[in-house]
C-alpha positions as a printed NumPy array, in Angstrom:
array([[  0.   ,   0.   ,   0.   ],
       [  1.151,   3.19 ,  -1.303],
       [  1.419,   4.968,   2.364],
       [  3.364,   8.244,   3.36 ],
       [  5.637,   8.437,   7.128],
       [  6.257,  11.466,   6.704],
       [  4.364,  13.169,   9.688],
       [  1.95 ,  16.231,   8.699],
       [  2.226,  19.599,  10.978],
       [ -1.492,  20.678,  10.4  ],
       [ -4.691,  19.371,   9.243],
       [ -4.106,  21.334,   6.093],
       [ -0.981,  19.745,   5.302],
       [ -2.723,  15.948,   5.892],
       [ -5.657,  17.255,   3.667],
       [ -2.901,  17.895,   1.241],
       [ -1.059,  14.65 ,   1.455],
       [ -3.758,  12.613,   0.923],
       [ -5.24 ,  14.044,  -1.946],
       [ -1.552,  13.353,  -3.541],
       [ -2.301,   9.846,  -1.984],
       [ -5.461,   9.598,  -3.597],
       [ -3.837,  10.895,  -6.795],
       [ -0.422,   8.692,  -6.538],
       [ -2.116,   5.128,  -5.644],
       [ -4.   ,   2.947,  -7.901],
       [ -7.685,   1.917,  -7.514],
       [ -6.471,  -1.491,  -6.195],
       [ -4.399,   0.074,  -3.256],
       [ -7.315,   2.476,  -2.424],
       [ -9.684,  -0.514,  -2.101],
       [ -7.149,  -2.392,   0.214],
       [ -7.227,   0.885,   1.983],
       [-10.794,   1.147,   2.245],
       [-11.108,  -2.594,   3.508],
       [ -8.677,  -2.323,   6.158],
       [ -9.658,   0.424,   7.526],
       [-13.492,   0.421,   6.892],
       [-16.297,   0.352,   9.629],
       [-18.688,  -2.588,   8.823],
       [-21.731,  -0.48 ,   8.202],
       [-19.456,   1.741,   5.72 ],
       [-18.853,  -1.527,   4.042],
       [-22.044,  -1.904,   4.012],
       [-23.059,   0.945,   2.477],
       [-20.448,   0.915,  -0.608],
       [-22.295,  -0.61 ,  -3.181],
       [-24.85 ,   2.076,  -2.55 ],
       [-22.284,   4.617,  -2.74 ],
       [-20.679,   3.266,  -6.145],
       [-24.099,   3.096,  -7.244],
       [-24.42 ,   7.026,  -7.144],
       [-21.488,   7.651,  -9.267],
       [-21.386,   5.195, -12.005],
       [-23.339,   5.772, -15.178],
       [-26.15 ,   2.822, -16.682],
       [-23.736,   1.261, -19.273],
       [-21.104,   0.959, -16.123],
       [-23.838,  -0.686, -14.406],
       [-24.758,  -3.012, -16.694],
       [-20.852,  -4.316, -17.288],
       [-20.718,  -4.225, -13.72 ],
       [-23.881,  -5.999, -13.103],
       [-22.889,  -8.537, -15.732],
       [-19.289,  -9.429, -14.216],
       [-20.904,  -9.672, -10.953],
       [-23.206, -12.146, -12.517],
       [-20.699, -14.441, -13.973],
       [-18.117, -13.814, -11.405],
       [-20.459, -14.813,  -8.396],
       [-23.191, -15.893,  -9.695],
       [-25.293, -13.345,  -9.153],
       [-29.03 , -14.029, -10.395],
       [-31.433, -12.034, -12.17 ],
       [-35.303, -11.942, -11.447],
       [-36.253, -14.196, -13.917],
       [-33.693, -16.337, -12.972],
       [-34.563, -16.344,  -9.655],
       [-38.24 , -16.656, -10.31 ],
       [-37.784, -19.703, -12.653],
       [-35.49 , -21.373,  -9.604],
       [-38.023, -20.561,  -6.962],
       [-41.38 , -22.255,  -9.336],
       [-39.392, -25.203, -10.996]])
């Protein structure tokens, strides 16, 4: 994890460092970040929060990966499992 030691001598100066942070590390080190450091009920809340901020077509690749990665089912999918 991309992670500074240097220490900051005001709030400002922290603000500062990690928006280079932010800027500097990838999205997989910010993730790592986020779930090491996370409270459960942010965790919790993330998919919501993605959800705000990605666009339909995003959704729908995302949706789909989700799908075949963890098999994720749709509603019909669902409804022909729970009446077969």
């Amino acid at each position: 994890m991309n992670t500074t030691t240097t220490p900051q001598q005001d709030a400002d100066q922290a603000y500062d460092a990690g928006t280079e942070w932010i800027r500097m590390s990838d999205r997989h080190e910010k993730l790592d970040f986020l779930m090491e450091t996370a409270s459960v009920e942010f965790k919790d809340g993330i998919l919501n929060e993605l959800m705000n901020f990605i666009h339909e077509d995003d959704m729908d690749k995302f949706f789909k990966h989700l799908r075949k990665t963890w098999s994720i089912k749709t509603p019909p999918e669902l409804d022909y499992e729970l009446n077969s």
